[in-house]
N, C-alpha and C positions, 0 to 999 in steps of 0.2 A: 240205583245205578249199579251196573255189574263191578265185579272185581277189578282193582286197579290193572293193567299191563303196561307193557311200553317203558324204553329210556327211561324215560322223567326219574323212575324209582332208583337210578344204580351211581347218578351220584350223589352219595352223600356221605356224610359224616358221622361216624356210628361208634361203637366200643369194638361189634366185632364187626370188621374190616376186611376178615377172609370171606364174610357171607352175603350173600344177598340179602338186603334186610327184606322181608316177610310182613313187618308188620307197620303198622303205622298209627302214627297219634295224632287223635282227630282234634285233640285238648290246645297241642301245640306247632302242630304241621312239620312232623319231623318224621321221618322213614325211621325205623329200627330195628334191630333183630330179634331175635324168638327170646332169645334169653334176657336182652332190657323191658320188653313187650310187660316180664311179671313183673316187674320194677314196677314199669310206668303204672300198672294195676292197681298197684297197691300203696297208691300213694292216694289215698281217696278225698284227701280234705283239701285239695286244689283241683279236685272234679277232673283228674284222669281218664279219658276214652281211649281206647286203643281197640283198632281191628288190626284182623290180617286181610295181607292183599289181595290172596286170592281166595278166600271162602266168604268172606263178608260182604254182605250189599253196604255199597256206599250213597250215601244222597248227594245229590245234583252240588248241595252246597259244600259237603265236607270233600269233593273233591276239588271243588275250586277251591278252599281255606289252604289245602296243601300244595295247591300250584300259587296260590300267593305267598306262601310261607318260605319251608325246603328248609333242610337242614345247613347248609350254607347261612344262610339269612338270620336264623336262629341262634347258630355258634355267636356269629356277630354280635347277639343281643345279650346271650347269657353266658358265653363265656368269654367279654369286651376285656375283663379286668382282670381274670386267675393269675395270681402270683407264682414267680415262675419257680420257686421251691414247690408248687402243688402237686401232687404224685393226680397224672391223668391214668386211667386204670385203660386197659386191651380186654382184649374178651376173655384173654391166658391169667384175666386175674380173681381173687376170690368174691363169691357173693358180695360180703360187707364193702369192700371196697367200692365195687359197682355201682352197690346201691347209693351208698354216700356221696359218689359224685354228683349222681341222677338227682338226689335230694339238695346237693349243694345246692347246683344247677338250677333246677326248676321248681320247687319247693321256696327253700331260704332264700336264693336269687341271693350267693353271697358273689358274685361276680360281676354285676349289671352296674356296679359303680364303683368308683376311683378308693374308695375305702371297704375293706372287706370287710363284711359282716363281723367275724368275730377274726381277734390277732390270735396269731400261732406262733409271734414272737416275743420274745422277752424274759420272763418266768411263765413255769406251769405248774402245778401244785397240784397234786391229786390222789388218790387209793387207787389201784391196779391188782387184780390176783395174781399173785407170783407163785410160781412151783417152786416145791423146798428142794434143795438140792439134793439133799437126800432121803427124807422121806415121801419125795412125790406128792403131797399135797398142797393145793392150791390153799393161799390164805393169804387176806387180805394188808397190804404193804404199801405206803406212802411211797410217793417218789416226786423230786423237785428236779425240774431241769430248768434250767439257766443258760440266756444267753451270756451274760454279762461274764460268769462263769466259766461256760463252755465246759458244762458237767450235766451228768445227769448222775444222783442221788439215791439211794432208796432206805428206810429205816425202817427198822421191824416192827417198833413201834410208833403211834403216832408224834409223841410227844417227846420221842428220843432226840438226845443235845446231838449224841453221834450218827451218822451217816453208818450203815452196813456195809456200804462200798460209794466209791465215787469213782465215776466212768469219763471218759473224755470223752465229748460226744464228736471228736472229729475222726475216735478208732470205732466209733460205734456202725455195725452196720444192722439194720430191723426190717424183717420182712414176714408179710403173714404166714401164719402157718395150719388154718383152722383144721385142715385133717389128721396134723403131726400132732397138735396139742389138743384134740379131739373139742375144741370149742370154736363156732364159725367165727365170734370175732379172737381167734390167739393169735399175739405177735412175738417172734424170737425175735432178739436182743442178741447178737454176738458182736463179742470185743475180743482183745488182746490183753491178756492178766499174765503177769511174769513170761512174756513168751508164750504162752499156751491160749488155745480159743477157749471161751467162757462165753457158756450160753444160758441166757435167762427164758423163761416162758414166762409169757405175761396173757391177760384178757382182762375186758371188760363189758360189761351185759349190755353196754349200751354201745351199738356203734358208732354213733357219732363221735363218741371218748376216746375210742382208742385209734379212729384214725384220724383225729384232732391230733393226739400224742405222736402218732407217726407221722403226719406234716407239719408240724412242730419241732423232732428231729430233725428233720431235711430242711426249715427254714435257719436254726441255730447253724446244721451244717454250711449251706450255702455264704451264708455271715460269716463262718473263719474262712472258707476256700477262698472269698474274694479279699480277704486281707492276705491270705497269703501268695497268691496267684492277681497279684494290682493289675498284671494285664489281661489277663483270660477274658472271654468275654462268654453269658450261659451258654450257650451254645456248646463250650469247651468245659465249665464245671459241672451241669448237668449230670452226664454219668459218673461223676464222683460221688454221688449223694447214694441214696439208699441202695440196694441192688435184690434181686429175689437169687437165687442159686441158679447156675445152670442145670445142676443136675443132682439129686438125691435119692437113694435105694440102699438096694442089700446089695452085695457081694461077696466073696469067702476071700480070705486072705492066708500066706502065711509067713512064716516072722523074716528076719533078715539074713536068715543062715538057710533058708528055704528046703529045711529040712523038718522043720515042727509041722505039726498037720493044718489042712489049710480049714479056718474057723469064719464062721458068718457075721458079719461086723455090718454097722448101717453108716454108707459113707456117702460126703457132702463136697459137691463140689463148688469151692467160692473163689469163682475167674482163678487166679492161680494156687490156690489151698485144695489140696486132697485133705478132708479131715476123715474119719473112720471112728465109730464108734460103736461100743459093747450091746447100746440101747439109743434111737433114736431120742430119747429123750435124756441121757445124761449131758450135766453139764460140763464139762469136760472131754474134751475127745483125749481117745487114746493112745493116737498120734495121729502125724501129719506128714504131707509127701508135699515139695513145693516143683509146679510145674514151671520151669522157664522156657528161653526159646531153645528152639532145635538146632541153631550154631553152635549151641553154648554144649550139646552133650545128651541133651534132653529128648525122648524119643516114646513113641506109644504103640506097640504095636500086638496082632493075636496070636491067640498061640502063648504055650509056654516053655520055656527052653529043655532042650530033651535028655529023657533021662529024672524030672522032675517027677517025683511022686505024688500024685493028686489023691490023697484021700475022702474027697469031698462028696456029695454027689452032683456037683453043679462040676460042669465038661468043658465050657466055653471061658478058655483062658483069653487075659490080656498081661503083656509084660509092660512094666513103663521101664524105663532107665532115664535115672540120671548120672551127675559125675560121681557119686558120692554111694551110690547101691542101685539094683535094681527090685523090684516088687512087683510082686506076683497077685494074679485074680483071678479069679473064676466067676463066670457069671451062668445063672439059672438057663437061661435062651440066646441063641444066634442074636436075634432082635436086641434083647439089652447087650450082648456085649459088643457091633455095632455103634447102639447109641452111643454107651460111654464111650468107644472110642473114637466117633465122630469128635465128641463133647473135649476128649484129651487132644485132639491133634488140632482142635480148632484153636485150643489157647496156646497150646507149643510153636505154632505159629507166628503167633501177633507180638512185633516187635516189644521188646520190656521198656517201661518206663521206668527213668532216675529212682521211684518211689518202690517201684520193684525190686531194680537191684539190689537199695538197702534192703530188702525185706528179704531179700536170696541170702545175702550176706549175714543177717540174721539167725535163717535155718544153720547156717553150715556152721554158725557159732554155736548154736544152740545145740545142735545133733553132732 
């Protein structure tokens, strides 16, 4: 049969959702794109096939199999039951993620009925490689999280009575980070310690573990929002739960007298936190800028105010202002400095929530 064309192939249901999906699975009659295509490959011990649509001959019968199938039809089947704490991955997310859905999904089949395969609630118990906070090495670390709790633990050693720290997993936010911690399955871990962010790196070799652990988090999370939010309903706690950064890189900065020369710092942006730091991987940021709305004083704009001395070799200034200072930046390219200030004017924007203001009110105790 020649290459698929026509309609039939553009609605569906896919990871990446910007593209046309290209390929298709003859195993399970589902359209998909280039990049789940190596997934589906390689999952060889439930007899995976996949072509693409338009280079491969198709037989008479594998294209009737996916006009009785469709992606539609399929969701129905294998994702009837995903618990709504389950992180559904975009195509904007990392490999391991991806693939663990795809293996949830069609693999394990932990979705196909009313009890999920395996619980991601309750307790979890388990070793994770953590990086030292100061010596940079990854070495292997227990960690218990607890719903009943509403903590997540870690001890440095196995059989230690003491806890190394204990986190509140409702301050905890964890999002992958396999290129920043240079291993495809690494998950950071950022909280709130005395006022200051505190970031952990975490991995483990197996993927299924560690984003076990991560929707694990997101189901203990989900379990206090509804205690505390009786009336919300998910739809409404939903983006409370985990969140990835809008936006992470270099920029130079320089101090608050903006007169010290302006230095190369790797800053994070988290919905309203500017952090900035020495080393993308310290834990510890060096400081912090909070963005609120733009009523309130709050403002992001290019350029830097004139008469400023740019020592730097990066050209393309942003000023932010608040009520309280304003901060200076330089970015390498027109292009990034742009983004970030797409990325700054998009949250100076968006009305503050109750939970906000504590948190403004906080900065301006703190600083």
């Amino acid at each position: 049969y020649e290459p698929i064309e026509g309609d039939g192939r553009h609605s569906v249901q896919m990871l990446n959702e910007k593209e046309d999906p290209s390929w298709g699975s003859c195993s399970l009659g589902v359209f998909i794109c280039v990049q789940c295509s190596g997934i589906h490959r390689n999952i060889p011990d439930i007899g995976m096939k996949v072509k693409s649509l338009s280079l491969s001959r198709w037989e008479d019968q594998e294209v009737k199999f996916m006009a009785e199938n469709g992606n539609e039809l399929m969701k129905q089947k294998y994702e009837a039951f995903v618990p709504v704490y389950y992180y559904k991955p975009t195509h904007k997310d990392c490999q391991v993620l991806r693939e663990q859905w795809i293996r949830a999904k069609y693999e394990r089949k932990e979705f196909t009925g009313k009890l999920v395969t395996v619980s991601l609630t309750g307790t979890r118990d388990g070793m994770l490689m953590k990086r030292g906070r100061d010596n940079g090495q990854f070495l292997n670390r227990r960690f218990v999280l607890s719903e009943r709790e509403g903590t997540l633990k870690y001890f440095t050693k196995y059989d230690a009575k003491e806890p190394k720290a204990v986190i509140k997993v409702d301050s905890i936010n964890a999002a992958f980070q396999p290129e920043k911690i240079g291993n495809p399955n690494g998950l950071q871990i950022t909280y709130l310690k005395d006022y200051n962010t505190r970031n952990i790196f975490l991995y483990h070799d197996n993927g299924k573990e560690i984003v076990d652990w991560f929707n694990s988090i997101r189901a203990i999370q989900l379990h206090y929002l509804k205690v505390a939010f009786p009336g919300a309903n998910d739809a409404e706690l939903m983006p409370k739960l985990t969140r990835n950064f809008l936006k992470e890189g270099y920029m130079e900065k320089t101090g608050p007298r903006h007169t010290e020369g302006f230095k190369k710092r790797w800053f994070t942006l988290d919905h309203r936190r500017l952090m900035y730091y020495k080393d993308p991987l310290d834990a510890f940021a060096k400081g912090e800028a909070f963005l609120g709305h733009q009523d309130h004083g709050y403002r992001a704009s290019p350029g830097l105010p004139a008469g400023t001395h740019c020592n730097g070799a990066w050209q393309h200034g942003i000023t932010i202002v608040t009520p309280e200072r304003s901060f200076l930046f330089t970015c390498e390219t027109e292009a990034e400095q742009q983004d970030w200030l797409k990325h700054f004017n998009d949250v100076i924007s968006i009305q503050m929530s109750p939970q906000e203001y504590s948190m403004e009110a906080m900065f301006r105790h703190k600083h």
